[in-house]
KENURO-794587 format. One line per 4 residues: their letters; for each residue x, y, z of N, C-alpha, C. Coordinates in pm, whole numbers, always signed. Each point is the difference from the previous one (the first is absolute). Example, Ala and Ser with C-alpha at 12.3 -4.5 7.8 and 13.67 -1.06 7.14 Angstrom:
// KENURO-794587
as = +1319:-569:+780:-89:+119:+0:+90:+120:+0 | -35:+105:-72:+82:+119:+6:-77:+109:+73 .
This chain:
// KENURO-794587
xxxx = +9478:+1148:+4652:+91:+106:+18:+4:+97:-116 | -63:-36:-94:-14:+148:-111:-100:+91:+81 | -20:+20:+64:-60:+120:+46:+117:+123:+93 | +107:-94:+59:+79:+33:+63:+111:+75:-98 .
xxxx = +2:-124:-94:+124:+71:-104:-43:+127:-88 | -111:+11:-14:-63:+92:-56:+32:+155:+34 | -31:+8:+144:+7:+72:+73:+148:+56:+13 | +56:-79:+33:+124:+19:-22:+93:+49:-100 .
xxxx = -73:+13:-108:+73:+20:-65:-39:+127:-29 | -123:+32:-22:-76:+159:+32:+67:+68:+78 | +48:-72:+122:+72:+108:+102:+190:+59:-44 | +15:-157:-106:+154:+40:-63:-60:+146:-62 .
xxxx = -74:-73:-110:+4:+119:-113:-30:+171:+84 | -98:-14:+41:-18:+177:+112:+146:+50:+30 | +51:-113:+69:+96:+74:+48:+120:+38:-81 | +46:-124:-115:+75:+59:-134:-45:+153:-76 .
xxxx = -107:-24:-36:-76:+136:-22:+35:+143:+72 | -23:+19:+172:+52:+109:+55:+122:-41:-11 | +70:-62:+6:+172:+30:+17:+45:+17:-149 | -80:+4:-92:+32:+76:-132:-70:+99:-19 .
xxxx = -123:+28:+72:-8:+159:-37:+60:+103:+77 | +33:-58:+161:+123:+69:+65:+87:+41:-41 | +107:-66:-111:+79:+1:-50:+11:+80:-75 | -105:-29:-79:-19:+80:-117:+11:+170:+54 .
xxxx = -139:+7:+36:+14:+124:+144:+128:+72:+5 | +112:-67:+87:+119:+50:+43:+96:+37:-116 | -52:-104:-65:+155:-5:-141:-50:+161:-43 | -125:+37:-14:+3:+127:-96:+48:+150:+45 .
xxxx = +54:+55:-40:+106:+116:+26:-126:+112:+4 | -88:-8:-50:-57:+131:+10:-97:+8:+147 | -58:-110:+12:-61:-42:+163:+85:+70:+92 | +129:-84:-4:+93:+52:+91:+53:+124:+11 .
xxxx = -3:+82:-106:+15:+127:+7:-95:+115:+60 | -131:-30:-39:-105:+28:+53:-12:+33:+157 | +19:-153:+59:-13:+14:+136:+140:+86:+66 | +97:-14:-71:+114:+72:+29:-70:+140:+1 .
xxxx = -15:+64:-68:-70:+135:-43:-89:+13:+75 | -113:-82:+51:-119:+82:+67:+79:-3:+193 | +118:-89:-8:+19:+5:+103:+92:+101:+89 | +87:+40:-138:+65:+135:-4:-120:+151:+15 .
xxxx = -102:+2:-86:-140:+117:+21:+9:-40:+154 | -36:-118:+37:-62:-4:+164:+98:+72:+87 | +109:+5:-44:+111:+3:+101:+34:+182:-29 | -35:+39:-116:+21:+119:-26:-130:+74:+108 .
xxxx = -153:-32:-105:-85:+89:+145:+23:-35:+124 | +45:-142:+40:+0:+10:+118:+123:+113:+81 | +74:+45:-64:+166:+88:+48:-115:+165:-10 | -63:-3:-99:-48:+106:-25:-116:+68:+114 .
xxxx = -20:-139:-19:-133:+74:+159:+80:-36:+114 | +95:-55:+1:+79:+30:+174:+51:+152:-34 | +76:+38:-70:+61:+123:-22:-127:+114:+34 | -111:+11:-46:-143:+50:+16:-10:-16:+133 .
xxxx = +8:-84:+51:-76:-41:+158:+113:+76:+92 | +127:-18:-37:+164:+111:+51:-67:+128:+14 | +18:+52:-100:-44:+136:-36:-135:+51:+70 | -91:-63:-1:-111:+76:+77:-14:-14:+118 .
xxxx = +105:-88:+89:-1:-41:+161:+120:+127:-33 | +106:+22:-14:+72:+114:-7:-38:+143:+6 | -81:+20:-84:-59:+93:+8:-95:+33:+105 | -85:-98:+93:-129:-33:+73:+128:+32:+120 .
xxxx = +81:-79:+7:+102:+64:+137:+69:+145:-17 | +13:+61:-107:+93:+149:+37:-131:+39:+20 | -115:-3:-58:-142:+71:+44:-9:+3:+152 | +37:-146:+49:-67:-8:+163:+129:+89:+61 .
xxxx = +115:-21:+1:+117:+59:+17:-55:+145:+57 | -5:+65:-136:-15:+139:-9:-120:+77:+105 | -89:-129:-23:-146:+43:+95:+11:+17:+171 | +46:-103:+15:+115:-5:+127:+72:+102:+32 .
xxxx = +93:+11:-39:+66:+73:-11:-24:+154:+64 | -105:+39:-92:-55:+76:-26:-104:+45:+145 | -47:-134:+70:-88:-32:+67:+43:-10:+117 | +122:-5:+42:+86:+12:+109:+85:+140:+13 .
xxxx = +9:+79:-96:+29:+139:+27:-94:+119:+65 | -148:-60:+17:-94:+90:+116:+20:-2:+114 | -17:-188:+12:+63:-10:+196:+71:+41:+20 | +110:-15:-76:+182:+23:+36:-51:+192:+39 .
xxxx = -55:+111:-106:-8:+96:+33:-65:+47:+150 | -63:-96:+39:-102:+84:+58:+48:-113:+168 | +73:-107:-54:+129:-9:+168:+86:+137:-24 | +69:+7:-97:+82:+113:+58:-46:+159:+55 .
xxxx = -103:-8:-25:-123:+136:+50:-6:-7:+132 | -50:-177:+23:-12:-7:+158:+89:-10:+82 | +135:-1:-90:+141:-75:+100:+25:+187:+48 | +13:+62:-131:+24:+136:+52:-125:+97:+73 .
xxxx = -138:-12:+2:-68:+24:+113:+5:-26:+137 | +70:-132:+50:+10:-60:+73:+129:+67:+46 | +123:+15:-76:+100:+21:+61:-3:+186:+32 | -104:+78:-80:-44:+116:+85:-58:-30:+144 .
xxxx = -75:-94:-27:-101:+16:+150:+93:-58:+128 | +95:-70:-44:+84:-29:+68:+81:+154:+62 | +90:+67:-96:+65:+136:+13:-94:+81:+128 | -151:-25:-18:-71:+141:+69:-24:-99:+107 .
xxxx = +17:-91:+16:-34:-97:+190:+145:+83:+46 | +78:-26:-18:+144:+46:+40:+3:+119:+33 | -58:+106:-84:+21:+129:+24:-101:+56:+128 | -101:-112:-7:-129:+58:+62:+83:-70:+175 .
xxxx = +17:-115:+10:+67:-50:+104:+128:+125:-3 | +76:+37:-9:+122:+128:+18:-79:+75:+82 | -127:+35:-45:-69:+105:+57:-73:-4:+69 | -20:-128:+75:-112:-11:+110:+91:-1:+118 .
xxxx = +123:-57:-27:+116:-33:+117:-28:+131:+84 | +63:+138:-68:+0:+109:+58:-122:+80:+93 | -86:-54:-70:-178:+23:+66:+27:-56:+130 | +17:-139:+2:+1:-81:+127:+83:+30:+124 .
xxxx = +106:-1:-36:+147:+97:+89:-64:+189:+30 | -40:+13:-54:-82:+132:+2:-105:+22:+109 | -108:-107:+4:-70:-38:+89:+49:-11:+125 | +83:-79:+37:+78:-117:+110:+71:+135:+68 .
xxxx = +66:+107:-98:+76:+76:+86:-107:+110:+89 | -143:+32:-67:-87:+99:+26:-114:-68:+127 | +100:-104:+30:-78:-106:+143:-72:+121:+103 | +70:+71:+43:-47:+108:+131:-91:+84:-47 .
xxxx = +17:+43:-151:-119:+93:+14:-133:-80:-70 | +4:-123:-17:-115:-114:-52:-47:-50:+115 | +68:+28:+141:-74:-32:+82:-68:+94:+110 | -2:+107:-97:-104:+100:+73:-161:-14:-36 .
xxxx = +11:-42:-139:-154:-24:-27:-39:-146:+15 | +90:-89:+29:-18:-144:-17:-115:-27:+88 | -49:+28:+148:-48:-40:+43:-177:+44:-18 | +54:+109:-85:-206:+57:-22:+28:+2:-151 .
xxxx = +61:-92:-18:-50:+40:-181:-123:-71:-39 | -77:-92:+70:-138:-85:-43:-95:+161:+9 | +34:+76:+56:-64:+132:+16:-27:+98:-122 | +113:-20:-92:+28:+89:-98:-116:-11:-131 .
xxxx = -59:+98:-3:-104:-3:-151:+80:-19:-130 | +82:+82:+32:+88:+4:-128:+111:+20:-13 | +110:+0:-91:+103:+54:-33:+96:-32:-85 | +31:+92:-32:+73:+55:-191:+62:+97:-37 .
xxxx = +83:+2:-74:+76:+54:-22:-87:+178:-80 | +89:+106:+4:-87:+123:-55:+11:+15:-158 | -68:+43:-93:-41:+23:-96:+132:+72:-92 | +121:+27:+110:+71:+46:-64:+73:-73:-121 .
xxxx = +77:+29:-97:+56:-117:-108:+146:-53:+131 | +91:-103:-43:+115:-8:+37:+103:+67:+3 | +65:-2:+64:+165:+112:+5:+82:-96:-83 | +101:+96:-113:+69:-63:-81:+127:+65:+49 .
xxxx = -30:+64:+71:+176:+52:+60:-8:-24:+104 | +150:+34:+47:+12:-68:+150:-43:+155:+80 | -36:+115:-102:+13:+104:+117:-171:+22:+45 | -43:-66:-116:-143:-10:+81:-59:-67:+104 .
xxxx = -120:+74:+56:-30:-73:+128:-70:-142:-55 | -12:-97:+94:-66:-102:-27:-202:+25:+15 | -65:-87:-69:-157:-3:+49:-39:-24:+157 | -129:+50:-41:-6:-21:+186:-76:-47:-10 .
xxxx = -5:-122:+129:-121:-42:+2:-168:+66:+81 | -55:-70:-55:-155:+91:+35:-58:-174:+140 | -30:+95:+63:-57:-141:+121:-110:+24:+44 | -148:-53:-34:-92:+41:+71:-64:-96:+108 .
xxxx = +16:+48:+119:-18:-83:+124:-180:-15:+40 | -9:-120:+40:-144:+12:+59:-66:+51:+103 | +92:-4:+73:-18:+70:+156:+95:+143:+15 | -92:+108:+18:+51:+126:+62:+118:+9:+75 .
xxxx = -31:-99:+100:+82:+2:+96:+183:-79:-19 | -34:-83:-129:+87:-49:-4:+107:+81:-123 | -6:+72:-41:+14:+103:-68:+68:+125:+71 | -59:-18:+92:+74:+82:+152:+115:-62:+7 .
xxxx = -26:-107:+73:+155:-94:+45:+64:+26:-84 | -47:-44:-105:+197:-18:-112:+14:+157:-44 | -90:+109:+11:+87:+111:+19:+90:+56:+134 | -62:-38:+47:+42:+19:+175:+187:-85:-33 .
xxxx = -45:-123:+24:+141:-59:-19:+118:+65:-126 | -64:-5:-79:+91:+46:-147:+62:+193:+77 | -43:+11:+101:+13:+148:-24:+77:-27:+156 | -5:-130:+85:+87:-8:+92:+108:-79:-37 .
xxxx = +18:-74:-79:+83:-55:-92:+98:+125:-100 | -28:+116:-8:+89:+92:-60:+14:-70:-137 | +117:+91:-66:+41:-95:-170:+36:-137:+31 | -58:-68:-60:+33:-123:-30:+112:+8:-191 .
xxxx = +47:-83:+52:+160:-34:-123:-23:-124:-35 | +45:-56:-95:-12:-167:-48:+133:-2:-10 | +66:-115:-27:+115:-20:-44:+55:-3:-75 | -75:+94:-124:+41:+81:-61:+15:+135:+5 .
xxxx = +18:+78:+74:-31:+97:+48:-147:+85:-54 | -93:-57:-66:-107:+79:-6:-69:+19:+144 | -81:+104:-38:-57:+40:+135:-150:-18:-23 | -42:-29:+102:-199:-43:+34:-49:+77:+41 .
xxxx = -117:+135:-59:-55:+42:+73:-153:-29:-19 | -46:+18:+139:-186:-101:+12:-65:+204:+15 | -59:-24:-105:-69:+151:+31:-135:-13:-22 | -120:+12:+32:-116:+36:+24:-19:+53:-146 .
xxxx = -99:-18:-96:-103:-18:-109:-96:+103:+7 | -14:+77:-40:-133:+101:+11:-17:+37:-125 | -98:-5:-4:-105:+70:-129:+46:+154:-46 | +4:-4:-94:-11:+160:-56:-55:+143:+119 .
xxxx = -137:-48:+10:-49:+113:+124:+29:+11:+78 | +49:-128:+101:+40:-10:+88:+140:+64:+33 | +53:-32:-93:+252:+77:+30:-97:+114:-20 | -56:+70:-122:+30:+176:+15:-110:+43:+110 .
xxxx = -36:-76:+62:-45:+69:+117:+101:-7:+112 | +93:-73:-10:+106:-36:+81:+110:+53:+16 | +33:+95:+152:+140:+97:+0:+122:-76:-113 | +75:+101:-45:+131:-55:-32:+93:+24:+56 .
C-alpha cells in the first residue's frame, strides 16, 4: 500500500496548493480592483455603442420618413388631378344629356313631315345641311337642308307633294319649305 499512500498524498498536497493560491488570488485588493475596472470599461463601451447604434437607426428612420413622405405627395397629386378631371367629365355627360333630350322630343314632334321622305329615303344620294354658318339669333332663318335624290322622278314626287301639302308648321311654329335647288345658270335663266 505505499504506492497508494503515496499518491494520495500528492493529491492532498495539489489540492492544498490551489486552495492557497486561490486564496491568495482573492485576498489581493488590487486583482479585485482590476476586474472591477475592466468590468466597468466593458459596461461603459458597451452603453456607448448602444447609444451609437440609437442614434444612427434614428436618424436612418427620419431619412426613410421624409423619403416617404415625400414619395407619397406625387400620387396623392396626381389622384387629385384625376378626381377633378373626372368630376369635369362627369359635369359635360350631364350637360351633353340636357341637350340631346330636346333633339329627341324635337324629332318625335316633326313625325308627319319625316314621313314624307321615309319611304324613298334608301333613294337619297345625299344630304346636308348648307354651307351657311349657324343662326345665333332667334331672328335668323335656320340652314337648309341640301337633298340630292337619285331618281328624277322621285324628286318630282316630294316636290309635287311638298307643294300639295302647302306650309308645313312644326310644333314649334317654324315653317318647312321644300324648294327645288338649281344651279347658278339655271335660277337666272328662270322667270321671277
Amino acid at each position: 500500500m505505499p504506492k497508494n499512500s503515496q499518491a494520495n498524498k500528492i493529491e492532498q498536497d495539489t489540492k492544498a496548493s490551489e486552495a492557497a493560491a486561490s486564496s491568495a488570488c482573492l485576498s489581493r485588493p488590487d486583482v479585485t480592483e482590476t476586474a472591477a475596472n475592466v468590468q466597468q470599461v466593458i459596461l461603459k463601451e458597451f452603453q456607448l455603442i448602444k447609444q451609437e447604434l440609437l442614434e444612427k437607426i434614428n436618424k436612418k428612420t427620419t431619412e426613410t420618413q421624409t423619403e416617404l413622405r415625400s414619395s407619397i405627395k406625387k400620387p396623392n397629386k396626381r389622384l387629385d388631378k384625376v378626381e377633378s378631371h373626372t368630376s369635369e367629365l362627369d359635369n359635360g355627360v350631364t350637360t351633353n344629356s340636357d341637350s340631346i333630350t330636346p333633339v329627341e322630343s324635337n324629332m318625335f314632334s316633326m313625325e308627319k313631315e319625316l314621313t314624307l321622305l321615309k319611304e324613298k329615303l334608301r333613294t337619297l344620294d345625299r344630304a346636308h345641311r348648307n354651307l351657311r354658318t349657324k343662326p345665333t339669333k332667334d331672328d335668323q332663318p335656320l340652314r337648309a337642308f341640301v337633298v340630292k335624290c337619285h331618281y328624277f322622278t322621285l324628286k318630282e314626287l316630294i316636290l309635287r307633294k311638298a307643294a300639295e301639302a302647302g306650309v308645313m308648321i312644326t310644333a314649334d311654329g317654324d315653317h318647312i319649305h321644300v324648294l327645288p335647288d338649281f344651279t347658278r345658270a339655271v335660277s337666272t335663266l328662270l322667270p321671277r
